[in-house]
N, C-alpha and C positions, 0 to 999 in steps of 0.2 A: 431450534437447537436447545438441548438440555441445557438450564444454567447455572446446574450445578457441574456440566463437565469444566474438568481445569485444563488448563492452556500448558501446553506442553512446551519444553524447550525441544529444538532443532536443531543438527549440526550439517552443514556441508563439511569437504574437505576444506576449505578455506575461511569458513564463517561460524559462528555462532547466533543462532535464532533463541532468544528470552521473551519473556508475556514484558511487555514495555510495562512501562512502572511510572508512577506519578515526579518521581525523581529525578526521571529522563528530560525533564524539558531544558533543565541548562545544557546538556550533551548537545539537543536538537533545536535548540537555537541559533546556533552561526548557518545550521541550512535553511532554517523558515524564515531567517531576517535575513536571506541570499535574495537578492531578485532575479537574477537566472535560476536558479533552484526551482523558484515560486511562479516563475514565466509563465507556465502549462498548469495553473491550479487552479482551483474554486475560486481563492482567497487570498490578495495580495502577500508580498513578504510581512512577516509579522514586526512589527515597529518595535515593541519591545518583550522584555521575556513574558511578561505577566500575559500576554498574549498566548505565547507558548502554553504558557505554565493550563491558560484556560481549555487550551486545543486538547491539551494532553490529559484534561479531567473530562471533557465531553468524551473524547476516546474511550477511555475508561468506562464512562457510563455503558457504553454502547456493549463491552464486554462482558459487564455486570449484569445489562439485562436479559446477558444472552445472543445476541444480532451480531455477534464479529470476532475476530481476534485480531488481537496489534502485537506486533514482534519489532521489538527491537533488533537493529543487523548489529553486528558486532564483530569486527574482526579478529578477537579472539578472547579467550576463559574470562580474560581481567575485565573484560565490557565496554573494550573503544566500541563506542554506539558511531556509524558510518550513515546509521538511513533506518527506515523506516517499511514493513509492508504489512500486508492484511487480508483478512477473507471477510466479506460482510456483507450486508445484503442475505446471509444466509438464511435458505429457505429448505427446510428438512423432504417438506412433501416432493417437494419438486426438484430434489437433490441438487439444487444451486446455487451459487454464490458467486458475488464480486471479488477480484483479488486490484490490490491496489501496491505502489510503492514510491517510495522517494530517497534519494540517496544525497549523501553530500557532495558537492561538484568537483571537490580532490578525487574523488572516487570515482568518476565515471570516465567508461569507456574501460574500465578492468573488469568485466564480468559478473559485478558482487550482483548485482539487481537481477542479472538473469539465474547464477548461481541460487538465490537468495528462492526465488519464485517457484525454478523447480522443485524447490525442495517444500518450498509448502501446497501447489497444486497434488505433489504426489501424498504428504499425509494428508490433506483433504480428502482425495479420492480413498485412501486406504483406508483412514481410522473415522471418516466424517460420513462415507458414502457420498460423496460429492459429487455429480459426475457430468452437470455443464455450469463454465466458469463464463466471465465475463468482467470485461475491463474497459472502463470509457478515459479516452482521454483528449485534452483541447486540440480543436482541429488545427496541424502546423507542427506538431509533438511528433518530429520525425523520429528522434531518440526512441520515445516508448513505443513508436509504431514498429519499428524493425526489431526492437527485445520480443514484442507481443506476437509478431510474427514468427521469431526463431524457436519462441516456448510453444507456437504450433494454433495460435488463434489468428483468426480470418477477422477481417473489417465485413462487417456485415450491413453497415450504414452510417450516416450523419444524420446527428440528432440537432436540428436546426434549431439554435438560438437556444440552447438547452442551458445554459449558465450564462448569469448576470454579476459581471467584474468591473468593476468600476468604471458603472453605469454603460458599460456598453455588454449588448448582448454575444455572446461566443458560439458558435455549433464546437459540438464535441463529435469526435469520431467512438463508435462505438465496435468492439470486438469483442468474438465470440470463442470455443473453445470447449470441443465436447469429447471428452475424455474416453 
């Protein structure tokens, strides 16, 4: 990916999609310090914000170098920040990319994650050339098994013992999604 292209804002009918900001991590702190939020992630709930604050400059990095975008979800102009998604992994030659998200747990089961996703799958595919995605998530993540299925990606495998979470090893379910 060019890394001089800039990250665009994104609207649904119900949502506001922004390039997340180093700002964002007091917003996104009452979800990383959740541990049902954090149940199905790499990386425990974060203990305290300084935690955040560092998740949210590695994020950053990863933008800077070019490899992803992070959007803040926001339910509306003023910037209630609700959750978090992303394209990464992005690989130009081979027109794909990872999409990822996470939302605050007031907020689930109202659509914003699924809302949220189609809306960056389709400018991916339109303004990125994008055109197979893919999303891994902890095996037991019924929640984002059935979003990933309604936005039209397939379980293609279990990646056995793929992530180490305190101290015990995880398989994650891995899904596919070719546009």
């Amino acid at each position: 990916m060019d890394p001089d292209m800039k990250m665009t804002d994104l609207s649904t009918a119900r949502l506001h999609l922004r390039p997340l900001r180093q700002s964002d991590d007091a917003a996104l702190f009452p979800f990383t310090s959740d541990p049902e939020v954090m149940r199905f992630w790499d990386w425990p709930e974060h203990g305290s914000l300084t935690i955040t604050t560092a998740f949210v400059a590695a994020l950053l990095e990863e933008v800077a170098a070019g490899n992803a975008h992070y959007w803040a979800i926001c339910l509306d102009r003023e910037g209630r920040v609700i959750g978090t998604c992303d394209l990464s992994e992005i690989d130009e030659h081979h027109r794909r990319a990872e999409v990822g998200f996470m939302v605050a747990r007031e907020y689930w089961g109202k659509g914003y994650a699924f809302e949220a996703m189609q809306k960056v799958i389709e400018y991916a595919a339109r303004s990125m050339g994008i055109q197979r995605f893919s999303a891994r998530t902890h095996a037991g993540n019924e929640r984002s098994a059935v979003l990933l299925r309604r936005l039209g990606f397939v379980l293609e495998g279990t990646l056995r013992g793929y992530v180490k979470r305190d101290g015990i090893r995880r398989d994650c379910w891995l899904f596919g999604y070719v546009k």
